[in-house]
C-alpha positions as CSV (number, residue, x, y, z in Angstrom):
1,X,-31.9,-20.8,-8.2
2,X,-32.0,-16.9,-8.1
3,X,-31.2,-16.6,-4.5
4,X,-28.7,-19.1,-5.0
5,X,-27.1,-16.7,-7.6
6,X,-27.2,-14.2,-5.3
7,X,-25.6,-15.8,-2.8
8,X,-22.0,-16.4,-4.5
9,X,-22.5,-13.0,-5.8
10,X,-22.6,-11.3,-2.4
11,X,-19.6,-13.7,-1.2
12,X,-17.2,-12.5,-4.2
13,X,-18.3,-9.2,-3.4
14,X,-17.8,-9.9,0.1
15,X,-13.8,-11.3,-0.9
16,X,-13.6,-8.0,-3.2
17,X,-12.0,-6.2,-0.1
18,X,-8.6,-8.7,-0.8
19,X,-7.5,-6.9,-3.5
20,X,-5.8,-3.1,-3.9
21,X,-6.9,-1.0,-6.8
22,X,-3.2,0.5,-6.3
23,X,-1.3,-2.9,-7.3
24,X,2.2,-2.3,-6.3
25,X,2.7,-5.4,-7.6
26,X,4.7,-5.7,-10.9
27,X,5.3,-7.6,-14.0
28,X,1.6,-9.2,-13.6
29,X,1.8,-9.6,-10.5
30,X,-1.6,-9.8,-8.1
31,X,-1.7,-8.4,-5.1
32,X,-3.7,-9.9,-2.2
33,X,-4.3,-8.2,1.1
34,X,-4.7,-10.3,4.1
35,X,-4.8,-13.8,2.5
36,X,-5.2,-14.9,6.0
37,X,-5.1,-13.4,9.9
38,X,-1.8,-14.0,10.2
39,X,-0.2,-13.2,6.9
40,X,0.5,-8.9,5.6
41,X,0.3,-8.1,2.4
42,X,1.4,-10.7,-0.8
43,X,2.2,-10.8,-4.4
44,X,1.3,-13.6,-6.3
45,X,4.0,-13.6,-9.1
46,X,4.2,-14.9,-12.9
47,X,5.8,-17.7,-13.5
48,X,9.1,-17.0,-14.0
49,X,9.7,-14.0,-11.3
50,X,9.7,-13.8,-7.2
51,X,10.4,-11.3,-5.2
52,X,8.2,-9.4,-2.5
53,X,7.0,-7.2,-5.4
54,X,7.8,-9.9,-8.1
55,X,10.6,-8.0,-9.6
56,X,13.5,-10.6,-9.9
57,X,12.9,-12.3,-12.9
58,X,14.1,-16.4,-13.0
59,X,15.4,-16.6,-16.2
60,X,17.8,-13.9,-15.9
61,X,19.7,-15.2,-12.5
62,X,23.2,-17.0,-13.3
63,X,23.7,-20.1,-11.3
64,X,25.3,-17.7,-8.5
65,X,23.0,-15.5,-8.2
66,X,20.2,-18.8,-7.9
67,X,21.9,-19.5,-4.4
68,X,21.6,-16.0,-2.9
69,X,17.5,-17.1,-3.2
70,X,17.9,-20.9,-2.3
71,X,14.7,-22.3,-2.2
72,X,13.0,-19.6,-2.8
73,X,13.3,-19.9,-6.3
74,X,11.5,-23.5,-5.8
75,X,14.0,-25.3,-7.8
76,X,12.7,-28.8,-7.1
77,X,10.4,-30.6,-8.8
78,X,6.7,-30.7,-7.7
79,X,5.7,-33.1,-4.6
80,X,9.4,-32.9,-3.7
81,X,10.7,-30.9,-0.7
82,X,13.7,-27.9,-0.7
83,X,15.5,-27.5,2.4
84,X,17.8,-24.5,2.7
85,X,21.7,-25.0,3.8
86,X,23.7,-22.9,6.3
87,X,25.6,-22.5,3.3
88,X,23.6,-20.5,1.4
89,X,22.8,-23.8,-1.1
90,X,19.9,-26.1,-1.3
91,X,19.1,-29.8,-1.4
92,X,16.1,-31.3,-2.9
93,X,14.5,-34.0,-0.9
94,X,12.6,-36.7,-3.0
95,X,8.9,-38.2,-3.4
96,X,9.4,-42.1,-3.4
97,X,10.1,-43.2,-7.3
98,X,12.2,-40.2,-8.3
99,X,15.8,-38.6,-7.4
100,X,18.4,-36.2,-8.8
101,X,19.5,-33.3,-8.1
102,X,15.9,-31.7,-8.5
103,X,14.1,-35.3,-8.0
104,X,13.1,-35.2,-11.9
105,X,14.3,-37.6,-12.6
106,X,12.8,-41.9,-12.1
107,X,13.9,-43.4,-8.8
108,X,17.0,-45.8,-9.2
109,X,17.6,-49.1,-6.8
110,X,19.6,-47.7,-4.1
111,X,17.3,-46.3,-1.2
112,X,19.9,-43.1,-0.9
113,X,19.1,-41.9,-4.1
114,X,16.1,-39.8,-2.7
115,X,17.9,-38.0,-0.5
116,X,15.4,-38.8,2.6
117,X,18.1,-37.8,5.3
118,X,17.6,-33.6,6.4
119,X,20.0,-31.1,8.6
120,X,23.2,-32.6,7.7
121,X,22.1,-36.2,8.1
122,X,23.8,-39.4,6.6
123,X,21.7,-42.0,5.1
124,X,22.8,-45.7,5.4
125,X,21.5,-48.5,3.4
126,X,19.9,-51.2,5.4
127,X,19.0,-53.7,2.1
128,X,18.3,-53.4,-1.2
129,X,15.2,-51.1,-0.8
130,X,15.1,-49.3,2.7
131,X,17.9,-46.7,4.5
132,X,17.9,-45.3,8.0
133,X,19.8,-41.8,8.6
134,X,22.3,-40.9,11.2
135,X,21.7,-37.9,12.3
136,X,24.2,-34.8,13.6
137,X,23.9,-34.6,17.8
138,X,21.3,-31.4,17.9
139,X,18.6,-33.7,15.4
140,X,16.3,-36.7,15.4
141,X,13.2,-38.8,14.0
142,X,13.3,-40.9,11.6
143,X,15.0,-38.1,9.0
144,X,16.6,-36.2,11.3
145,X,13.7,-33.3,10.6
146,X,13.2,-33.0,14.6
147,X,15.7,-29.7,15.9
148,X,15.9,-31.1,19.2
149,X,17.6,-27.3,20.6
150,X,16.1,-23.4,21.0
151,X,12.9,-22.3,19.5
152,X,12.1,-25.4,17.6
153,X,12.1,-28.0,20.0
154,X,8.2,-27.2,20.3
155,X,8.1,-28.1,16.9
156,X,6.1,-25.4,15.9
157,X,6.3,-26.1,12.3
158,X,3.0,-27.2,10.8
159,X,2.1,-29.8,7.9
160,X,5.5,-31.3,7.9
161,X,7.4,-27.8,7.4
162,X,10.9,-27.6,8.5
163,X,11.8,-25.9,11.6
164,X,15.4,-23.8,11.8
165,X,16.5,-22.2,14.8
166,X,16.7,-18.0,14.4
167,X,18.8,-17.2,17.3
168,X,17.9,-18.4,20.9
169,X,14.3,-17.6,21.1
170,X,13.0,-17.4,17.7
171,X,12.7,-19.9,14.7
172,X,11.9,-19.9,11.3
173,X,9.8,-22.5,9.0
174,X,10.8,-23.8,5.5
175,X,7.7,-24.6,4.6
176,X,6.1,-27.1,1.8
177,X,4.7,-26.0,-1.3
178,X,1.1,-24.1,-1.0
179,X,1.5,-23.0,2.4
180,X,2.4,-20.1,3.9
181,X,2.6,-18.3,7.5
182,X,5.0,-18.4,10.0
183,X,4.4,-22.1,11.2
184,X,3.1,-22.9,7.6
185,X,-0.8,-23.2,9.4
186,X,-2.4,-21.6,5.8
187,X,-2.9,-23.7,2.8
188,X,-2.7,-20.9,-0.3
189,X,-3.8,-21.7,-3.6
190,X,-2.7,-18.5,-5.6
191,X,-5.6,-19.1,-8.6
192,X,-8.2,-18.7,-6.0
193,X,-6.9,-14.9,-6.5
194,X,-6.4,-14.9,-10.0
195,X,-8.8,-14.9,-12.6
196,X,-7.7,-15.2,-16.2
197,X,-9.7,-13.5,-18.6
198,X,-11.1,-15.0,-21.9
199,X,-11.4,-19.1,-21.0
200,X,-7.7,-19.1,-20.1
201,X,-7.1,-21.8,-17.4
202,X,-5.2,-20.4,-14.1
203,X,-2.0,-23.2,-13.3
204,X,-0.2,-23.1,-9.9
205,X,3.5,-23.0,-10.1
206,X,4.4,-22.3,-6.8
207,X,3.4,-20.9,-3.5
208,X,3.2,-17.3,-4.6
209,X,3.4,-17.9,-8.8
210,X,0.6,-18.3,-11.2
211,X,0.6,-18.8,-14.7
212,X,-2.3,-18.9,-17.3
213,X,-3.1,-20.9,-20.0
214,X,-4.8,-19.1,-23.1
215,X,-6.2,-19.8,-25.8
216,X,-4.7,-19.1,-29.0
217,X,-6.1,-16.0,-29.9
218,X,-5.3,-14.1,-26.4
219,X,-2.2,-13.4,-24.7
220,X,-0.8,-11.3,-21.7
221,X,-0.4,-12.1,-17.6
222,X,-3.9,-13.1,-17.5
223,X,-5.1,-13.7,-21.1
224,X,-6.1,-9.9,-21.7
225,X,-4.9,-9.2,-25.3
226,X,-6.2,-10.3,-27.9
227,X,-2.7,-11.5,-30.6
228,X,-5.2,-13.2,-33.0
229,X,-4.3,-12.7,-36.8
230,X,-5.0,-8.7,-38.4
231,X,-5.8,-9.4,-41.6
232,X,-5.4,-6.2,-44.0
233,X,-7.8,-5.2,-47.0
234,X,-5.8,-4.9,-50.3
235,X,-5.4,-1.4,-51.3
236,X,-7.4,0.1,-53.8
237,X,-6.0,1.5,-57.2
238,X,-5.2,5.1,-57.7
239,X,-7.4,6.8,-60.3
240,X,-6.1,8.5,-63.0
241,X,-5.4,11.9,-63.5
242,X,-7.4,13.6,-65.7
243,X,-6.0,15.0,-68.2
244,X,-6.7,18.1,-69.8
245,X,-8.7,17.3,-73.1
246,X,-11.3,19.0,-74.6
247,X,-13.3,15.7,-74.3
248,X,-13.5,14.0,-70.4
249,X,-12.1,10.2,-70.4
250,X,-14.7,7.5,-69.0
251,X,-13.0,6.8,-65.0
252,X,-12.1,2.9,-64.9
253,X,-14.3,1.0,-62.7
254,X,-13.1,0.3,-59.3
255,X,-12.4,-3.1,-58.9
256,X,-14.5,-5.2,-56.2
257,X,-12.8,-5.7,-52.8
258,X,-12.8,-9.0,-52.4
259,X,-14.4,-10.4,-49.1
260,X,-12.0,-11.4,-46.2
261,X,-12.8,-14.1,-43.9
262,X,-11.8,-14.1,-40.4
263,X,-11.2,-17.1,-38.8
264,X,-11.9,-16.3,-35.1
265,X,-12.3,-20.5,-34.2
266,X,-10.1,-20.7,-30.9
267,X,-7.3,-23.7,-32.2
268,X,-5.8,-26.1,-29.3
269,X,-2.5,-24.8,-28.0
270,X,0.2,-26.7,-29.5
271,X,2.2,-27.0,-26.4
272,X,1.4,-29.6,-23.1
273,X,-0.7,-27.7,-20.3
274,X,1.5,-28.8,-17.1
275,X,-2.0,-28.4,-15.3
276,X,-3.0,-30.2,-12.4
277,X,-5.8,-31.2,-14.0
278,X,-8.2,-33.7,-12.9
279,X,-9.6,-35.4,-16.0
280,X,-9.4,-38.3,-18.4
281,X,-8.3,-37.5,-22.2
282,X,-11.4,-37.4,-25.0
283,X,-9.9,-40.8,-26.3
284,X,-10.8,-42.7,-22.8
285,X,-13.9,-44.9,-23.4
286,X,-16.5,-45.3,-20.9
287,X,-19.2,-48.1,-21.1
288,X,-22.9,-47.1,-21.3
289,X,-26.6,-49.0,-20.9
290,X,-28.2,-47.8,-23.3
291,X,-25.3,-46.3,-26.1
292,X,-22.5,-48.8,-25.4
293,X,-19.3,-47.8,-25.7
294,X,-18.9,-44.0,-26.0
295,X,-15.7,-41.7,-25.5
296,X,-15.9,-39.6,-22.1
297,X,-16.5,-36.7,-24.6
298,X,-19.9,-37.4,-25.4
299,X,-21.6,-38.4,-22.6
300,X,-25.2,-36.8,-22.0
301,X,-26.5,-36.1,-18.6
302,X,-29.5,-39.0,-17.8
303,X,-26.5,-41.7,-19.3
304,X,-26.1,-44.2,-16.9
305,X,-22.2,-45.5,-16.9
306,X,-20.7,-48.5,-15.6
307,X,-19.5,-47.9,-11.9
308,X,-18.5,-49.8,-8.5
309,X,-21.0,-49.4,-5.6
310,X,-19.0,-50.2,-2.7
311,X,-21.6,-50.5,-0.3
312,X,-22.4,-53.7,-2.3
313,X,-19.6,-54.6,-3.6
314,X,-21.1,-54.9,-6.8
315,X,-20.5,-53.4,-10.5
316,X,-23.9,-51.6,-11.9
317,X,-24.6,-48.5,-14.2
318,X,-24.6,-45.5,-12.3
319,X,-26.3,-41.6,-12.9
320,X,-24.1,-39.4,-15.1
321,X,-24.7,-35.5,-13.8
322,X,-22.7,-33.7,-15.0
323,X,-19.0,-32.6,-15.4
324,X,-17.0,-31.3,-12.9
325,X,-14.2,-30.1,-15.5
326,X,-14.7,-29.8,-18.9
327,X,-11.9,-28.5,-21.4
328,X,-12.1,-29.8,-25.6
329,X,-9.1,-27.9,-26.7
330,X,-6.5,-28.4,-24.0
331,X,-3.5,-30.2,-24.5
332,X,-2.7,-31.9,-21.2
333,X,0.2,-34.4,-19.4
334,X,-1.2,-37.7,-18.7
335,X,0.2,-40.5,-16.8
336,X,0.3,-43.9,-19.4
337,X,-0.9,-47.0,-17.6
338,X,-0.3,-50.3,-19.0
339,X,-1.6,-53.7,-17.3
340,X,-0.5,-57.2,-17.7
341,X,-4.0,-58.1,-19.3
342,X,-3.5,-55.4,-22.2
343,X,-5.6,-53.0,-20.6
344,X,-4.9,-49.5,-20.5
345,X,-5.9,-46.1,-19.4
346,X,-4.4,-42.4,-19.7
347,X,-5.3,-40.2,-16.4
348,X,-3.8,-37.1,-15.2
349,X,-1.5,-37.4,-12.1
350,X,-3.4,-36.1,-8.9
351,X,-6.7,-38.4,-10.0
352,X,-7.6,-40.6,-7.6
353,X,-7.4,-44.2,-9.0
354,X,-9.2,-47.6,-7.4
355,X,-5.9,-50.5,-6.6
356,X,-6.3,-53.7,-4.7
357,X,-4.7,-53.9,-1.3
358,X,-4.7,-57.4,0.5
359,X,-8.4,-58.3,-0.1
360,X,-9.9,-54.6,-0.1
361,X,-10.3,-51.5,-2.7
362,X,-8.5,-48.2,-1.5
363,X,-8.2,-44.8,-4.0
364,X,-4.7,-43.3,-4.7
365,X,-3.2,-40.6,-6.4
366,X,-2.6,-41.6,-10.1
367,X,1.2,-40.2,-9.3
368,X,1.6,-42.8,-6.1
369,X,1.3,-45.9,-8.4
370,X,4.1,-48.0,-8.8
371,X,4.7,-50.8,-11.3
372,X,3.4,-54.5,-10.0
373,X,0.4,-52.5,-8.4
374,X,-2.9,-54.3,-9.3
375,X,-5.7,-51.9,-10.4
376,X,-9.2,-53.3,-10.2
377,X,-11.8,-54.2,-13.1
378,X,-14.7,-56.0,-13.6
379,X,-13.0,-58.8,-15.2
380,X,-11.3,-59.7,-12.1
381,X,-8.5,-60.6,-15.1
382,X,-4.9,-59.7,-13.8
383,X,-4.3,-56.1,-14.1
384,X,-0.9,-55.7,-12.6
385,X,0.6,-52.4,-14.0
386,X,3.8,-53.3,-15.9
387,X,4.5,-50.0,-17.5
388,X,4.1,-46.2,-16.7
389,X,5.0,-43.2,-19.2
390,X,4.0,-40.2,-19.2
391,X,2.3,-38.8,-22.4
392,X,0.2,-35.6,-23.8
393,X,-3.2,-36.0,-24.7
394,X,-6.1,-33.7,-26.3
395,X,-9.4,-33.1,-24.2
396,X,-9.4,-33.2,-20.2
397,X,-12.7,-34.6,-18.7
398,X,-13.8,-34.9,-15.5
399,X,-17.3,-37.0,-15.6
400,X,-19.3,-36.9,-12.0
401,X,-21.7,-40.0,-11.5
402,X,-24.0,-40.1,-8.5
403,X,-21.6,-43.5,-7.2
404,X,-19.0,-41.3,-7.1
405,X,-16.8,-44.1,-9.1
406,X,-16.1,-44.6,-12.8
407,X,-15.0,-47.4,-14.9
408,X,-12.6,-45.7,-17.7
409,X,-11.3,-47.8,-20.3
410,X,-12.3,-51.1,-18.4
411,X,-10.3,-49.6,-15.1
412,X,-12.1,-48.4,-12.0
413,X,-11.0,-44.9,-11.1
414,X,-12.7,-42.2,-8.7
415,X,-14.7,-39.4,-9.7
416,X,-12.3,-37.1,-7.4
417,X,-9.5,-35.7,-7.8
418,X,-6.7,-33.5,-5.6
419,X,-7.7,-35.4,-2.4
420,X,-6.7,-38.2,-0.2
421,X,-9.8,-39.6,0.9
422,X,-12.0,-40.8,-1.8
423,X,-15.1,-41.3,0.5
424,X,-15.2,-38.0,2.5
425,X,-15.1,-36.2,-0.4
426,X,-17.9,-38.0,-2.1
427,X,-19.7,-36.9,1.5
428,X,-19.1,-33.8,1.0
429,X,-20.5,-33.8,-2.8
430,X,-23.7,-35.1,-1.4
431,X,-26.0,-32.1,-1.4
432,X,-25.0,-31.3,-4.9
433,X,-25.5,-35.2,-6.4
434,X,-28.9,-35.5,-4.5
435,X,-30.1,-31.6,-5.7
436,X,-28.6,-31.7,-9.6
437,X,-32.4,-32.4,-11.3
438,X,-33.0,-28.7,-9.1
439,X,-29.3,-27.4,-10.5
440,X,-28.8,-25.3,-14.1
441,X,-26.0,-28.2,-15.0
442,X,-27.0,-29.4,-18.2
443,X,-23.6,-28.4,-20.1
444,X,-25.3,-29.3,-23.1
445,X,-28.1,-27.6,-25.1
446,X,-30.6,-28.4,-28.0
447,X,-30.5,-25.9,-31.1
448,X,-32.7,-26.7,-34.1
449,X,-33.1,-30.5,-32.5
450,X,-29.2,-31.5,-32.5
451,X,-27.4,-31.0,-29.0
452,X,-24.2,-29.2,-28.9
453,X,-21.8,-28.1,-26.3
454,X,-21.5,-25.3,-24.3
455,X,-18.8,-23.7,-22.8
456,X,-15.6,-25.5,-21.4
457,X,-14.9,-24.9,-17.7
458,X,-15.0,-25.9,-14.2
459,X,-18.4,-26.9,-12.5
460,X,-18.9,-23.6,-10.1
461,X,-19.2,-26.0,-6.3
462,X,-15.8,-27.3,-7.7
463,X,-14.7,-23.7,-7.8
464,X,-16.4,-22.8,-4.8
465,X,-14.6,-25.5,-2.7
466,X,-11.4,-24.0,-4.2
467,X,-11.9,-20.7,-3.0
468,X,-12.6,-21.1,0.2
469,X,-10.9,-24.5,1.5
470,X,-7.9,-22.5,2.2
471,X,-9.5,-20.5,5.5
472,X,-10.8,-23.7,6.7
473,X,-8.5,-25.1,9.6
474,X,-7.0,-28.7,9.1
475,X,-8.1,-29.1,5.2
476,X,-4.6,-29.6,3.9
477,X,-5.1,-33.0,6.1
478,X,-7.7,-34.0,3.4
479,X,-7.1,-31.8,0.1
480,X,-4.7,-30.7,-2.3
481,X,-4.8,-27.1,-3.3
């Protein structure tokens, strides 16, 4: 375990060289040296500002000044793509299920309304529910992506990043959010860079933006200040003057301070985290051997929990190890599934969730469902999904069990989460599932005979796989980071 320890501690020192001491970098900006071979030197901005330097704050650009920056400013909603006019404008392309003019808004019935035509294209219904696009004379494909002239007929662009022609010889990528590089060929997650101070929780907001999450009592670009409440003694009377008398009056007694208590308890934040977090709410119920049915919360590593070994095709209670995220007092957006059969389950959007498809089982991202989808549970009852809402819940939780599969609130759900194959990155949890009696993961500890719970976080292979996913060629094809 020690030379484990020292391991990651020589590998973050090893990273250390990334970042400047001399941040030119401003308004909380992070500066990054190198983030890859092919990239110079980057700021990763707040939130709200851009810039090379991160000195062009959002909030403060009218609507005209928005188009000198295009997409840039990342205007569209998440999952949804921006593609820059000759113009100077932008359009937002849309995820299947949503449209408008920043695809925030839920998908209507014509196949148009997503926008799925680029360069200039025209989208033609063909029914009810599909389009084709007719595309301008120097474009093709299916949505008229492919620049069929100059630099990017190669198609140089990478992970589905839009070429445009710079001149005759030269071209230039649009590229989709967290990526980066001239033919977009590096996946960027800008917390791997950022580390927020005081159990605040790093969220990605674009590309090049970070934002954290703090508790209550801390504020500031990464958490930093403490802003909890200064509580001020009383002050204390003013003795009396003595006068001048022949005889010495008695002082008054100073009256006792009275004792001031500090409450220093961190308190939930009272707004939604718009975290990509990979969890279940405390209120989702899991089913136990021995303890029946318990909230998520409370499970104790040794449970065993009710699971789907798809090897055998059979339901059975498998290990619980340990976390893999663990946070009591966020406040989180969930997505709100309701089935035919009554059932239903709250789980954040990038989870990977168990549907049925012809006769087999395949995992998707909570987000992809649609309604009429038929989730799987050991009923067999029919658990076609006739509503989702979106909702904010206390308590994200993100339970690993050596199956890799869970059964939350009845409904089978993966243990992963950010991915698109549920299986490879079970795989790739392997060494950590069959060597967690040898691990330090017990996140609970016994104090005078009672167990209580340590520290919220992320389980540190989780964060391990974060960091350093991004350098490894090709693992956008598998991962979201």
């Amino acid at each position: 375990m020690l030379d484990m320890k020292l391991n990651l501690v020589l590998i973050f020192i090893a990273f250390a060289q990334f970042i400047n001491c001399q941040n030119p970098c401003q308004n909380g900006g992070v500066q990054v040296l190198q983030p890859a071979a092919s990239l110079s030197q980057v700021c990763i901005c707040q939130a709200n500002f851009i810039g090379p330097l991160c000195t062009v704050r959002l909030d403060s650009l009218s609507a005209s000044d928005k188009l000198k920056y295009g997409c840039e400013v990342r205007p569209c909603a998440l999952g949804s793509t921006c593609e820059d006019r000759p113009d100077g404008s932008f359009i937002c392309h849309c995820p299947t299920n949503y449209n408008g003019a920043l695809c925030d808004q839920p998908t209507s019935n014509d196949p148009c309304s997503s926008k799925p035509c680029y360069n200039g294209g025209t989208c033609v219904k063909t029914s009810s529910t599909t389009s084709t696009c007719i595309c301008p004379s120097n474009f093709g494909g299916a949505n008229c992506k492919t620049n069929k002239v100059g630099a990017c007929a190669a198609n140089p662009c990478q992970r589905d990043g839009l070429c445009v022609n710079n001149g005759n010889t030269d071209y230039k990528c649009q590229c989709p959010d967290w990526t980066l590089g001239k033919s977009c060929e590096v996946v960027f997650n800008p917390c791997s860079r950022v580390s927020c101070q005081n159990s605040g929780l790093c969220l990605k907001k674009r590309t090049l933006a970070y934002q954290c999450n703090c508790t209550s009592n801390y504020g500031g670009s990464v958490c930093e200040s403490y802003v909890g409440t200064v509580v001020t003694l009383p002050t204390l009377p003013t003795l009396p003057t003595r006068p001048t008398l022949p005889t010495v009056p008695t002082i008054p007694t100073i009256p006792t301070v009275p004792t001031v208590t500090v409450n220093t308890q961190s308190t939930p934040s009272s707004s939604p985290s718009n975290t990509n977090s990979s969890c279940f709410p405390a209120s989702s119920i899991v089913e136990t051997m021995n303890r029946g049915s318990i909230k998520v919360s409370d499970l104790k590593k040794g449970d065993y929990v009710k699971s789907f070994d798809s090897n055998t095709n059979e339901w059975k209670f498998s290990k619980f190890l340990f976390y893999l995220h663990r946070d009591d007092d966020m406040l989180a957006e969930y997505i709100s599934i309701k089935t035919a059969s009554n059932k239903n389950l709250l789980i954040s959007s990038m989870h990977l969730i168990a549907k049925k498809s012809s006769s087999n089982i395949e995992f998707v991202l909570a987000k992809n469902l649609n309604l009429n989808d038929v989730l799987v549970s050991e009923d067999n009852t029919n658990d076609k999904i006739v509503e989702l809402t979106k909702v904010n819940e206390q308590g994200a939780y993100a339970p690993l069990l050596e199956s890799g599969t869970i059964s939350v609130n009845n409904i089978l759900a993966s243990c992963y989460a950010n991915t698109k194959w549920h299986d490879l990155v079970h795989f790739v949890f392997q060494p950590i599932i069959k060597l967690s009696n040898y691990f330090n993961v017990e996140q609970t500890e016994t104090i005078n005979n009672a167990d209580v719970k340590i520290s919220n976080g992320v389980f540190w292979y989780a964060e391990l796989l974060q960091t350093f996913l991004p350098f490894i060629p090709m693992s956008s094809s598998f991962v979201y980071l």
